[in-house]
C-alpha positions as CSV (number, residue, x, y, z in Angstrom):
1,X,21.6,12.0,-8.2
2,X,19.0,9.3,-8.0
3,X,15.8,9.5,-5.9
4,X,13.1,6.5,-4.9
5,X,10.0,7.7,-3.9
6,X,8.2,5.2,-1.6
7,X,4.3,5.5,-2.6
8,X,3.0,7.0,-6.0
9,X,0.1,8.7,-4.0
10,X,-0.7,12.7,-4.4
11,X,2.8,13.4,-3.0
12,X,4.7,11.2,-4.4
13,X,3.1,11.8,-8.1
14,X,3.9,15.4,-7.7
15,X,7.4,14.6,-6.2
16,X,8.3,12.6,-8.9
17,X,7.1,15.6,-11.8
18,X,8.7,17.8,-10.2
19,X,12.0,16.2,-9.7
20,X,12.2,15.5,-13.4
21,X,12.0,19.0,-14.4
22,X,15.7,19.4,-12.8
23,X,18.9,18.6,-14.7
24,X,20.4,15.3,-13.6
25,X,18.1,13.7,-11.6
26,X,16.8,10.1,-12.0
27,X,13.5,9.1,-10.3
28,X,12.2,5.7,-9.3
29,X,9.1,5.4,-8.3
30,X,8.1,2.7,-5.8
31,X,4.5,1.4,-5.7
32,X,2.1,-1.4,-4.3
33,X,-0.6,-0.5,-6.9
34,X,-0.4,-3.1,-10.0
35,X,-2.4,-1.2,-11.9
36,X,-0.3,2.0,-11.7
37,X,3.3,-0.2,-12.0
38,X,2.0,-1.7,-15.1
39,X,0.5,1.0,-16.7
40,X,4.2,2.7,-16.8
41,X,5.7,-0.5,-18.3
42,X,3.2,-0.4,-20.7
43,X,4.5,2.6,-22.8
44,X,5.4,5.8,-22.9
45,X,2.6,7.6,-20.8
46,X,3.6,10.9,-19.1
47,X,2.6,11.2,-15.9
48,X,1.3,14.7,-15.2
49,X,1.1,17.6,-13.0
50,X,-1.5,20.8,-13.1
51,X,-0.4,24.0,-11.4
52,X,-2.3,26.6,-9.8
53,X,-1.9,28.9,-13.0
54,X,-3.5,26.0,-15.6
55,X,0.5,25.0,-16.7
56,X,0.2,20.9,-17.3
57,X,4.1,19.8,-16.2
58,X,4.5,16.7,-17.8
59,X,7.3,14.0,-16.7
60,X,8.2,10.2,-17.2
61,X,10.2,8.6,-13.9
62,X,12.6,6.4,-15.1
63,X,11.0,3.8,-13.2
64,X,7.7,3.0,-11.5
65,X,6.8,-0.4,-10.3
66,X,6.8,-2.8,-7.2
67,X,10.2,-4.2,-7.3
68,X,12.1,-2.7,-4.4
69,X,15.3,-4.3,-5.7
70,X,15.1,-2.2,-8.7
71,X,13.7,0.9,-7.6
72,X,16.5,1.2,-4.4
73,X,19.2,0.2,-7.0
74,X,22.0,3.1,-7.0
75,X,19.8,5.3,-4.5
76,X,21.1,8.3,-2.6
77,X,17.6,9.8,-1.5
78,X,14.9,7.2,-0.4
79,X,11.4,9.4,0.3
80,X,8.8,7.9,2.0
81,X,5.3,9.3,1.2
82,X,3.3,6.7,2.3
83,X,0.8,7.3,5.1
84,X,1.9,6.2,8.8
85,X,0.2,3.0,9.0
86,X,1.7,2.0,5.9
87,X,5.2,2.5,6.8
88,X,6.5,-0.2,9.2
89,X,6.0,-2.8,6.5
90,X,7.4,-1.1,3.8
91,X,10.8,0.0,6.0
92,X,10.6,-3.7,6.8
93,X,10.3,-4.7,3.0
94,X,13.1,-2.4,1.6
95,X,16.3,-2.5,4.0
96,X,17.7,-5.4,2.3
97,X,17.2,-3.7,-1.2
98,X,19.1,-0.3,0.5
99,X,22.6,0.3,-1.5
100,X,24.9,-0.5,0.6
101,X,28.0,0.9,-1.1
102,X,27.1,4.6,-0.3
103,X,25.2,6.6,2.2
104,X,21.7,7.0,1.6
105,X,19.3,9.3,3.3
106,X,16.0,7.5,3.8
107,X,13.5,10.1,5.1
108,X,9.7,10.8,5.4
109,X,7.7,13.6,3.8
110,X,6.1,14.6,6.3
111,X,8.1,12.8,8.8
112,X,5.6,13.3,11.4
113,X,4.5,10.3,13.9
114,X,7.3,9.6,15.2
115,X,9.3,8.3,11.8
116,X,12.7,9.0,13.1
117,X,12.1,6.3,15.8
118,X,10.5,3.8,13.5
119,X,13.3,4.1,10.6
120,X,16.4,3.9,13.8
121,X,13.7,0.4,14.7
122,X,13.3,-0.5,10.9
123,X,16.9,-0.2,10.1
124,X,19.0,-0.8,12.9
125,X,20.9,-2.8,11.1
126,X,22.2,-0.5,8.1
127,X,24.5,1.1,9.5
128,X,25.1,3.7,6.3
129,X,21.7,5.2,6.2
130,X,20.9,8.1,7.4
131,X,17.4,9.2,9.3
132,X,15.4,12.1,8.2
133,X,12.4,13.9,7.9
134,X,10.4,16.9,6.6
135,X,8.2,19.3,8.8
136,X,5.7,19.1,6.3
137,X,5.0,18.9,2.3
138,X,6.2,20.8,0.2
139,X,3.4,21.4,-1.6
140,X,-0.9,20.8,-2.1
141,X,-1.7,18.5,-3.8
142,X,-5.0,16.5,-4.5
143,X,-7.2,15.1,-7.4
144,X,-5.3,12.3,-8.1
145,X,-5.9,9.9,-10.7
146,X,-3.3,7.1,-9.9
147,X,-0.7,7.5,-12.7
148,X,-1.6,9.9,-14.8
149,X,-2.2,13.0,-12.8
150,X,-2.6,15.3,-9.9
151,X,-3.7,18.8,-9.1
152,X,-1.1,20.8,-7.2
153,X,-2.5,23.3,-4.7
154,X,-0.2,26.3,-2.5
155,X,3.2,25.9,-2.2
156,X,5.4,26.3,0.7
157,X,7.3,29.2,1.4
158,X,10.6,27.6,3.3
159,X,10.9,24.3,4.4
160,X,12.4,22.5,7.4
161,X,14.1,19.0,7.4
162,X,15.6,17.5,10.6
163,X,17.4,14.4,11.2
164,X,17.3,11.7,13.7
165,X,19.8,12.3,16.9
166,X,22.3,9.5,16.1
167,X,23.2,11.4,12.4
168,X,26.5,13.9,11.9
169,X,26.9,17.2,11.3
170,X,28.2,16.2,7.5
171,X,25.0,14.2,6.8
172,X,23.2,17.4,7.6
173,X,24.8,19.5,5.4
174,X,24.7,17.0,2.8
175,X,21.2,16.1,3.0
176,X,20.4,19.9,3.0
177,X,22.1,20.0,-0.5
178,X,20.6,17.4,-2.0
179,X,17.1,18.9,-1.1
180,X,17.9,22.5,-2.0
181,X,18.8,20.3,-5.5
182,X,15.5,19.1,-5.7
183,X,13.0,21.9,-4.7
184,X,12.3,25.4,-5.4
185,X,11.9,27.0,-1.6
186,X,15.0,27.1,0.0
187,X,15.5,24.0,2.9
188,X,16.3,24.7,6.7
189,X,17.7,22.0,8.9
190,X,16.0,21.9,12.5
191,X,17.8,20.9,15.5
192,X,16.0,18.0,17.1
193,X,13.4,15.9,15.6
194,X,11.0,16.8,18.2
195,X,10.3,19.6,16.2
196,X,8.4,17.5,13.5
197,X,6.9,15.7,15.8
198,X,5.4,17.9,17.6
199,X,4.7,20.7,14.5
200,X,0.8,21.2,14.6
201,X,-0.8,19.3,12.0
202,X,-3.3,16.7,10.5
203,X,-3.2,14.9,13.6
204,X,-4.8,17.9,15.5
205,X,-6.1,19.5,12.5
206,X,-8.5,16.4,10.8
207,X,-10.2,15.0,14.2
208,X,-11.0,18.3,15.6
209,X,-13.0,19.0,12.2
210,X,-14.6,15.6,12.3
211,X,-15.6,16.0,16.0
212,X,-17.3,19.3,15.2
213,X,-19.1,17.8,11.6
214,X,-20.5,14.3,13.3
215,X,-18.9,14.1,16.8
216,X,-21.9,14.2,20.3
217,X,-24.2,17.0,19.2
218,X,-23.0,18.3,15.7
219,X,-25.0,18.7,13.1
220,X,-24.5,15.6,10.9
221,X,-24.3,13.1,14.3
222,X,-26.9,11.2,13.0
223,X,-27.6,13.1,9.3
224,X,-26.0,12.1,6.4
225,X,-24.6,15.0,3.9
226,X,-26.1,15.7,0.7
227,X,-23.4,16.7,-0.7
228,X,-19.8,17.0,-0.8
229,X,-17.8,19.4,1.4
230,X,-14.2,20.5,1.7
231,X,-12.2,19.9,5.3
232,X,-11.2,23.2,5.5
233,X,-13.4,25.9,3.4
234,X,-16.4,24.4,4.9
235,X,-15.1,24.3,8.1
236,X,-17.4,25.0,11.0
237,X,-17.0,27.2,13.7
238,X,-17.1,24.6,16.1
239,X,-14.2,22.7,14.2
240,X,-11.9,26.0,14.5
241,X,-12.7,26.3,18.0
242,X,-11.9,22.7,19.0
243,X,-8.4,22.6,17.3
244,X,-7.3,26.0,19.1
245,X,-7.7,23.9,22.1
246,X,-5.8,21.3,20.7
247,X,-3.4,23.4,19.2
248,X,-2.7,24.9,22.8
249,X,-2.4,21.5,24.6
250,X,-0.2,20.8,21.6
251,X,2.0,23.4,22.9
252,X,2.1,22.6,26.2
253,X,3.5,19.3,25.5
254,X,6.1,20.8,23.7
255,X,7.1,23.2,26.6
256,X,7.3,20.0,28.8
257,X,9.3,18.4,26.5
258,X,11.8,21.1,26.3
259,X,11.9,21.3,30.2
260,X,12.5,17.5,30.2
261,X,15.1,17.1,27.7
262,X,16.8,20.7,28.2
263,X,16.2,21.1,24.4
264,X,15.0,24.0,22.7
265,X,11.5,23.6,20.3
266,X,10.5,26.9,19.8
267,X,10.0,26.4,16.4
268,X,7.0,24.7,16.8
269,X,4.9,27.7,16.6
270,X,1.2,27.7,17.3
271,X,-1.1,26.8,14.7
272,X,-2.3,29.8,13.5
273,X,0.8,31.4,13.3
274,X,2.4,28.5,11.6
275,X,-0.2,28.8,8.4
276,X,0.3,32.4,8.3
277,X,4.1,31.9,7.9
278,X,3.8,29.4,5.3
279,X,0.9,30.5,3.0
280,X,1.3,33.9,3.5
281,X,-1.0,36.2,0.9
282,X,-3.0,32.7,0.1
283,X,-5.0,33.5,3.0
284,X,-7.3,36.4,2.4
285,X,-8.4,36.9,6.2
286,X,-6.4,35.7,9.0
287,X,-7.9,37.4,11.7
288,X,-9.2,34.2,13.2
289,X,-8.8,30.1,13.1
290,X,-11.8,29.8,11.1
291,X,-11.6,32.8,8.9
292,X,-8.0,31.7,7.8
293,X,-9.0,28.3,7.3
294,X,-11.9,29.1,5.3
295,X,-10.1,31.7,3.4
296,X,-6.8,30.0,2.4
297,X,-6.4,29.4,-1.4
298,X,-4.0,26.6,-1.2
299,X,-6.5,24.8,0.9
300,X,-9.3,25.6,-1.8
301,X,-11.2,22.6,-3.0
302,X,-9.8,19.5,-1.1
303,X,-12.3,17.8,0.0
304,X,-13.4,15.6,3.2
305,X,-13.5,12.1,2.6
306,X,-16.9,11.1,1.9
307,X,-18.6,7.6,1.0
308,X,-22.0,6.5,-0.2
309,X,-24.2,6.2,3.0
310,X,-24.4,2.0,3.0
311,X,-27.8,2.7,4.9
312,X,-29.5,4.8,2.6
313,X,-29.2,8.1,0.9
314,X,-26.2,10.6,0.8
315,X,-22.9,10.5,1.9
316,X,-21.1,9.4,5.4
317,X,-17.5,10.0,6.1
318,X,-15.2,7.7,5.1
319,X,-13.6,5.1,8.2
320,X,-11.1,4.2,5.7
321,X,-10.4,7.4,5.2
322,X,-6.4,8.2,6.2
323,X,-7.8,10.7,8.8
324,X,-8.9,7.6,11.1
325,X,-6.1,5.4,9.9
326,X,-3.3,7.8,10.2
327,X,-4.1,11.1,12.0
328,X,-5.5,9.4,15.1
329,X,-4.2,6.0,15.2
330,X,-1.1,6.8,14.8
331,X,-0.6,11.0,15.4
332,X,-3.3,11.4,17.8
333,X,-2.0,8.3,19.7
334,X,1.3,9.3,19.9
335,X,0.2,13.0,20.8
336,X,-1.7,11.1,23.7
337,X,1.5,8.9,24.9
338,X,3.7,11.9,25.3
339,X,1.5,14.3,27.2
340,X,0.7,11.2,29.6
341,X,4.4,10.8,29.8
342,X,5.0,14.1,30.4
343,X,2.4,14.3,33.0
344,X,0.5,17.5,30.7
345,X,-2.8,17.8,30.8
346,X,-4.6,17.2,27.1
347,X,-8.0,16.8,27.7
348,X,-9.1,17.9,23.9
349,X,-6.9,15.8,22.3
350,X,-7.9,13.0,24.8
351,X,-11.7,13.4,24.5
352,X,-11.4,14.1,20.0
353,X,-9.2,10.8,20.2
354,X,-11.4,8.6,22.3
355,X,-14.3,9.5,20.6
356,X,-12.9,8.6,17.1
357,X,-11.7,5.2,18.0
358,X,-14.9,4.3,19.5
359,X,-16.6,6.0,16.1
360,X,-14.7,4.2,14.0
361,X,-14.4,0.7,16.0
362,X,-11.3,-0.8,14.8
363,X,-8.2,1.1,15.4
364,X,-5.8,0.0,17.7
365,X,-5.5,1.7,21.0
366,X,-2.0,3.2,22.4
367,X,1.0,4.7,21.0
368,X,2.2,3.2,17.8
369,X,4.7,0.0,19.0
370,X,7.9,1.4,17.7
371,X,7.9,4.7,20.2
372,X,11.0,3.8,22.9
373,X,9.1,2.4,25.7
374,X,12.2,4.4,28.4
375,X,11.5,7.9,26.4
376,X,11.6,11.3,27.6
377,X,14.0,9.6,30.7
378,X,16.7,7.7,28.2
379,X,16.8,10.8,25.4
């Protein structure tokens, strides 16, 4: 079986170790970075990955580079990894270089932001691909250094994979097999795709911390940091509070939804109860939002995304950072679409989303332009 993973990031690097410890399995490797694509022509580097117990896993993909022609050649799994904003263009670039002699499953890990409704817009015109996505990643993973290495953090228990609505019953079960081929927790298929887009994530998760740290009366509003802090063991108060809000105006959009469509989403689980399911005895205290978060071990040492302070000393939060770029111009602003479609009420999300775009300056406003313009009433 041969895999192309789209984007040679954190995920992808660790993907791409991991799928070469399995029997049988070819992996390409599928990158915009020269220096990364011509480091692996150069020789015979290994590209590495450190485990939570201090094990180095060491692995070469059989290819890594930014041909698309040669990295799709002979695919059956295509696994996009790359953040939101990054994806229309590269679905654009690769649907010539798709096999077209065989069914390939081109899918997103995580497939959140609507991916199953960008892929059916990307690639409307392959015919023999089939749409998927995963609930979330399958693993931590963070300290990259592009190439070489990455740190992998907590593992998922189970994990959940659901395809676009026009796919078949086979491609589900086939797709299901292929996964449970590649990684160690056993894989679940969902029943509508809602059900990633709607789990509770980085797109509630990463503004609702940033509001709290330097949104209208925190504590670094107008202070720079001294020093370096982690999203999620640092974690204020504050920040927990906020995304419980979000978390529940999260699920009311997904009981209108259900109502609307006559489909059932009870998967999507509140927050809380979502980490506590999949990190299980990595938390030490789950009693509360912010004790969990500040307590779960595969959450331990990833940090926020901090730059130099261009206006003096210490260190300012990062507005290229994929938390502006991704989790609100494209999750937050879908999250915002569907309640107002829905007609819910999502005043948290609304007022963490406004404020970020008019912190950061630049992002575009609305629902990313591949989102059908006639959904909930044509689904």
């Amino acid at each position: 079986m041969k895999v192309t993973i789209c984007g040679a990031g954190r995920t992808g690097h660790l993907n791409a170790v991991l799928f070469k410890q399995k029997p049988g399995i070819a992996v390409s490797v599928l990158t915009s970075s020269t220096t990364v694509a011509e480091r692996w022509a150069g020789g015979d580097d290994l590209w590495q990955a450190e485990t939570r117990d201090d094990r180095v896993l060491n692995a070469r993909p059989d290819y890594v580079g930014r041909d698309p022609g040669r990295a799709l050649e002979g695919a059956d799994v295509v696994i996009v990894t790359q953040p939101a904003q990054a994806r229309p263009a590269l679905l654009r670039d690769i649907a010539r270089h798709l096999p077209k002699d065989r069914t390939v499953y081109v899918g997103a890990i995580p497939g959140f932001c609507g991916f199953d409704w960008l892929a059916a817009q990307a690639l409307s015109e392959q015919d023999n691909v089939v749409i998927w996505g995963m609930k979330d990643v399958p693993h931590i993973a963070f300290d990259l250094l592009a190439g070489q290495r990455v740190r992998m953090g907590g593992a998922k228990a189970e994990l959940f994979v659901a395809l676009h609505r026009r796919e078949r019953a086979a491609n589900a079960a086939e797709l299901v097999a292929m996964l449970n081929r590649l990684y160690e927790a056993p894989v679940t298929l969902l029943k509508d795709y809602l059900e990633i887009t709607l789990t509770p994530g980085n797109a509630l998760m990463h503004p609702a911390v940033l509001y709290a740290l330097i949104g209208p009366g925190a504590p670094f509003e107008n202070t720079p940091f001294n020093e370096p802090l982690c999203w999620w063991s640092d974690c204020p108060q504050a920040g927990a509070e906020l995304l419980e809000a979000c978390d529940a105006e999260n699920q009311a959009i997904r009981r209108a939804s259900e109502a609307r469509l006559g489909i059932d989403l009870s998967s999507v689980k509140p927050l809380r109860q979502e980490l506590i399911e999949a990190y299980g005895e990595q938390i030490e205290d789950d009693r509360t939002m912010y004790t969990l978060l500040r307590t779960n071990r595969a959450y331990a040492g990833i940090r926020a995304p901090l730059a130099p302070n261009p206006d003096g000393p210490g260190l300012v939060i990062d507005r290229d950072s994929r938390a502006f770029h991704e989790d609100i111009a494209f999750g937050q602003a879908l999250l915002v679409s569907m309640a107002a479609r829905l007609g819910v009420a999502a005043p948290t999300i609304s007022k963490t989303y406004n404020w970020a775009r008019d912190y950061h300056g630049q992002l575009a406003a609305g629902a990313p332009d591949y989102v059908p313009t006639d959904w909930p009433e044509a689904q």
